[in-house]
N, C-alpha and C positions, 0 to 999 in steps of 0.2 A: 606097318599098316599104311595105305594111300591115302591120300587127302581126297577126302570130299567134302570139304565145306571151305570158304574162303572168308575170313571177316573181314574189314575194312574199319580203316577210321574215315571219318569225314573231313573235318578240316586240314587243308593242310595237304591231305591224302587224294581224294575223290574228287575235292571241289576246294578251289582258289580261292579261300576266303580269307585272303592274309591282306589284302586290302580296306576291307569293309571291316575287321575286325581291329587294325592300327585305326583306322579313323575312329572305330567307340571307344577306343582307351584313350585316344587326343582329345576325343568331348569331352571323356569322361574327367581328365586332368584338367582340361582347361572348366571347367565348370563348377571342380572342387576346390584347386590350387590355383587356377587362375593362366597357367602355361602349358605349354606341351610338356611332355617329357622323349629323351631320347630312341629314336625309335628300334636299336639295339635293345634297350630296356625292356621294350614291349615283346620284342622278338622271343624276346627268354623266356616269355611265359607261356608259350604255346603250348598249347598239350594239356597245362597245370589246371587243374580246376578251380573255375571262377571267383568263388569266395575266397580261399588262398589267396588268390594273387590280389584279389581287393585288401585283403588284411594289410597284405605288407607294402601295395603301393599308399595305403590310404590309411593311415592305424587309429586318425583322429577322426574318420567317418565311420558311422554305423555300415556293414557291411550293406546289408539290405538296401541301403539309402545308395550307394555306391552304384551297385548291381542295375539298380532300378534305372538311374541315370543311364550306363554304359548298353544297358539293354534297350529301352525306350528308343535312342540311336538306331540299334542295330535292326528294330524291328522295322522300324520304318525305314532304311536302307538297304536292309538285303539281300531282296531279290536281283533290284538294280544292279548289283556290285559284285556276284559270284560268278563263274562258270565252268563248268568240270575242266579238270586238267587236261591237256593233250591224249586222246586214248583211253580216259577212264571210262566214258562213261559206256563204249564199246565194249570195252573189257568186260562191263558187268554182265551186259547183255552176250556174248560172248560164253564166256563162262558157264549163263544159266542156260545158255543152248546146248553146252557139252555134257550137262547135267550135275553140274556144282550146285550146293547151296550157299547161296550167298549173304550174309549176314553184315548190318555194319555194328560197331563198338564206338560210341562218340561221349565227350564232354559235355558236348552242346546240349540244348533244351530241344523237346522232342517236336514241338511246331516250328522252329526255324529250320531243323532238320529234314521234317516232311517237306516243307515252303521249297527246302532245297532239290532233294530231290524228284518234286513234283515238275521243278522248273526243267531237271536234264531230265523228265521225261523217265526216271526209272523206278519209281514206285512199284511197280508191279515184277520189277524181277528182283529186288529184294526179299527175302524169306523170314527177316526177323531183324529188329531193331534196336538195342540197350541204348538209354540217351542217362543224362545222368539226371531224369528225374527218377531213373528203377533201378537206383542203386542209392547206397550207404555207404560206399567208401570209393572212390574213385581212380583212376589211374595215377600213379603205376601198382596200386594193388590188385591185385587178380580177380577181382571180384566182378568186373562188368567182362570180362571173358569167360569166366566160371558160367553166370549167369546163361551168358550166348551159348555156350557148349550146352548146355541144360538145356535149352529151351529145345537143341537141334537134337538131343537125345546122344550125342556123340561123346566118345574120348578126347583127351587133348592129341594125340599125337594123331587123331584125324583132322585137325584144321592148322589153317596155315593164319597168320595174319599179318595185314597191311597197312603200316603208317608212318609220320615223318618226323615224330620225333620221340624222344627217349623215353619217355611217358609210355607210349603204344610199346615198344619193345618189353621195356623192362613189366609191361602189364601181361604182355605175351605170356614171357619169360618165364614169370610168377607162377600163371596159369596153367606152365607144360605146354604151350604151344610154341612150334616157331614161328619167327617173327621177319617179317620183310621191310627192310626201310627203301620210299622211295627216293631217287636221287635227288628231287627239287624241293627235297627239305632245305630250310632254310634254318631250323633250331639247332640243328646237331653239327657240333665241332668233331675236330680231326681226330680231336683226343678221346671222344665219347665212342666215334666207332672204331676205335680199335684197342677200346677196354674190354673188361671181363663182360660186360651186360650189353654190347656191342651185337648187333642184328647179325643173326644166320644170313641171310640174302640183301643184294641191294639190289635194284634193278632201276635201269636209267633211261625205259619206256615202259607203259603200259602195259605193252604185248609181251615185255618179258616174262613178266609172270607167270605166261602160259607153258613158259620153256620151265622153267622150277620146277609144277604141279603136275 
């Protein structure tokens, strides 16, 4: 069966938010513990969803208490601080000219989400959006791609999806969809993509995508 629908993750994937997001985990350390922490450290969590990873960087702070600091941050930095990746955000637009449904899959909260893609201008070729306030279990469980497939009416083996770290794959995966990792991920090691849960496609522009689907 053809792909007609294309998901997306957002950070990471669509939009450079690897800056703005290392800076709300330095607030957020230097404000609980008083230092930075390494920013390898921060790297590894990408993908992870946010209370997770407050748990384990932070086990003597209430998570919420955590959250509220690293977000507080981020809301008021980042618009400033994002901008689509090379080619994405063409791509979207692109694709919903060819008559793809375009869909994103994200971690994030669903107003820094819109903030974002209001900024690259492509709200409106978007077709449906899971953030993870419309889910209950998060990536890498299948369930905010479940969800997306639901909402589009479609099978898994009709959509493809696209993101940068092992989180989005292995949520694909889950789901029965396959999975695209782009190449300026920066979470995923050597060893990760050439394991058992290792992405169907990598592609190392924008436009390749078009060549896959």
């Amino acid at each position: 069966m053809s792909i007609n629908t294309v998901i997306f993750d957002f950070d990471g994937t669509v939009a450079d938010t690897n800056g703005v997001v290392i800076n709300s985990w330095q607030h957020t350390y230097k404000t609980i513990l008083g230092n930075e922490a390494p920013e390898e450290e921060i790297i590894k969590t990408f993908g992870e969803p946010l209370a997770l990873s407050m748990e384990k960087a932070f086990p003597e702070t209430p998570v919420n208490e955590a959250i509220a600091i690293y977000r507080g941050y981020q809301v008021r930095h980042f618009e400033e601080m994002i901008e689509p990746f090379e080619g994405m955000d063409q791509l979207i637009k692109d694709l919903k000219k060819k008559g793809y449904q375009v869909g994103i899959v994200t971690s994030r909260m669903r107003n820094t989400t819109m903030q974002g893609l209001e900024k690259f201008g492509l709200v409106s070729y978007i077709d449906d959006i899971v953030t993870c306030d419309d889910t209950s279990k998060h990536k890498p469980d299948p369930e905010p791609v479940l969800i997306s497939l639901a909402h589009f009416g479609i099978k898994a083996e009709e959509a493809i999806m696209v993101g940068d770290s092992m989180f989005d794959i292995k949520c694909a995966h889950n789901a029965g969809v396959r999975a695209v990792l782009v190449d300026w991920a920066i979470a995923v090691s050597q060893e990760e993509l050439e394991g058992p849960d290792g992405p169907d496609y990598i592609i190392k522009t924008a436009g390749e995508l078009l060549e896959i689907i």
